[in-house]
C-alpha positions in Angstrom: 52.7 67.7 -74.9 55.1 68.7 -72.4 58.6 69.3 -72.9 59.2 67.3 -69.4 56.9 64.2 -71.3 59.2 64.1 -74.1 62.3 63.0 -72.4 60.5 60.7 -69.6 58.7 59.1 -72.0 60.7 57.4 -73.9 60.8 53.9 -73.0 58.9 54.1 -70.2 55.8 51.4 -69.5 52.6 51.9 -68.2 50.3 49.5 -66.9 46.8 49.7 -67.3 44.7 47.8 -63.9 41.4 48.1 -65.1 38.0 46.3 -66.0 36.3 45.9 -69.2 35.5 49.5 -70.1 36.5 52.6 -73.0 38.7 54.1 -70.6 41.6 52.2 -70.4 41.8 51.9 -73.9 41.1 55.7 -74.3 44.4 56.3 -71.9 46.2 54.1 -73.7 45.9 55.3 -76.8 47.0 58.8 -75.8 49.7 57.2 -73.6 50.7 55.7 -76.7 50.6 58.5 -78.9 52.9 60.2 -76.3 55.6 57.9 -76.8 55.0 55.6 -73.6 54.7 51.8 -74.3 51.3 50.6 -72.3 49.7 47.6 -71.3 46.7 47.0 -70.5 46.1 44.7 -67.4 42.7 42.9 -66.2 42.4 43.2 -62.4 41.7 39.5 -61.7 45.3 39.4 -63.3 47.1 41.6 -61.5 45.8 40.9 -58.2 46.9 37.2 -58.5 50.1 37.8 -59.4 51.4 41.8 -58.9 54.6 41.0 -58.6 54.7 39.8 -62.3 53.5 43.1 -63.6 56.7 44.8 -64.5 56.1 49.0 -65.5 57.6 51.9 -64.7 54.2 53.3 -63.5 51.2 51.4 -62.6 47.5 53.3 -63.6 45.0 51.7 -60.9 41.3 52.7 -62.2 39.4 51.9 -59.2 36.0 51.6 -60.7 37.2 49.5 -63.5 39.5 47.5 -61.5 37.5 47.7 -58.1 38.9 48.4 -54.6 40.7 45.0 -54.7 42.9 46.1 -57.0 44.1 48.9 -54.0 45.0 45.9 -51.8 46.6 44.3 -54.8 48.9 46.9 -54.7 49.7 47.7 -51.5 51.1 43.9 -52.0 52.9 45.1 -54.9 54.7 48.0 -53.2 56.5 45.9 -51.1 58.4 43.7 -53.9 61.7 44.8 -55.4 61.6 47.9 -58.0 58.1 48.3 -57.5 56.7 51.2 -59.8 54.9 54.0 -59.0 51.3 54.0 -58.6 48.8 56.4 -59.9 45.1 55.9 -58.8 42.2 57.2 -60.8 38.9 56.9 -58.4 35.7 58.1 -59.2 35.1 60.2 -56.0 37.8 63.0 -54.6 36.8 62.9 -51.5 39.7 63.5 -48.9 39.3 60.0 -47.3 39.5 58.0 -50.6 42.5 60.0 -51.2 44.4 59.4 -47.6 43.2 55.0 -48.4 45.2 54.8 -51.7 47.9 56.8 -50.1 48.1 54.3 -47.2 47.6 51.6 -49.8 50.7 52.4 -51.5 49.5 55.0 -54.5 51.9 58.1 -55.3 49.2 59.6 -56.9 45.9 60.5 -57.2 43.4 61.6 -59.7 39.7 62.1 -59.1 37.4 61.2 -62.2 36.3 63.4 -64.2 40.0 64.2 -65.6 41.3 66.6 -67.9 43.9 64.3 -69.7 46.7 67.2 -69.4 46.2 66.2 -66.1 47.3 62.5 -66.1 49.8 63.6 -68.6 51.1 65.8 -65.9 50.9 62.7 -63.1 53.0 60.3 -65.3 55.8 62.9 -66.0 55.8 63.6 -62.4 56.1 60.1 -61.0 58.6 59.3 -63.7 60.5 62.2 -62.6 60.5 61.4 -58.9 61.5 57.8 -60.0 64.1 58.3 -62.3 65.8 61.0 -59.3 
């Protein structure tokens, strides 16, 4: 793990938005394992009520979750001490990137992953929250 992780994670909550699949529960395991406390969240859940979601940083799996879940949280980004939004999306194509940017995400990670890399993500959104 990073040296970074180690102090930003402690404490810290991550949401899971995701549908029924391994994934989710894959992440949160690690996440987990890392220190971070995670939840997961269905979709249907978080797009009816995302201001009710409380985390330091919001994982948005888009094929899980669907596209909904993007407008869900551009919603979200405009309550009080919204958290930061990472998007996992199946495709890295330079429009899907610029939608969940205008949709609210901080960041963005194209599937398939290295999980060094979402490691990374969280640390750096923590960061950029926390200063």
């Amino acid at each position: 793990m990073l040296q970074t992780l180690d102090i930003e994670a402690k404490g810290a909550e991550i949401a899971l938005v995701a549908g029924e699949d391994g994934l989710s529960s894959a992440i949160a395991k690690m996440l987990e394992g890392d220190g971070y406390r995670c939840r997961q969240i269905a979709a249907e859940a978080f797009c009816a009520r995302p201001d009710e979601m409380p985390a330091d940083v919001l994982v948005i799996d888009t094929a899980g979750a669907g596209i909904a879940a993007l407008d869900c949280c551009a919603r979200h980004r405009h309550g009080h001490g919204a958290p930061r939004v990472l998007v996992v999306h199946g495709s890295g194509r330079a429009v899907d990137r610029r939608r969940a940017s205008a949709l609210g995400a901080d960041g963005f990670l194209a599937k398939p992953f290295a999980m060094s890399d979402l490691r990374r993500e969280i640390g750096r959104l923590l960061h950029e929250a926390s200063g």
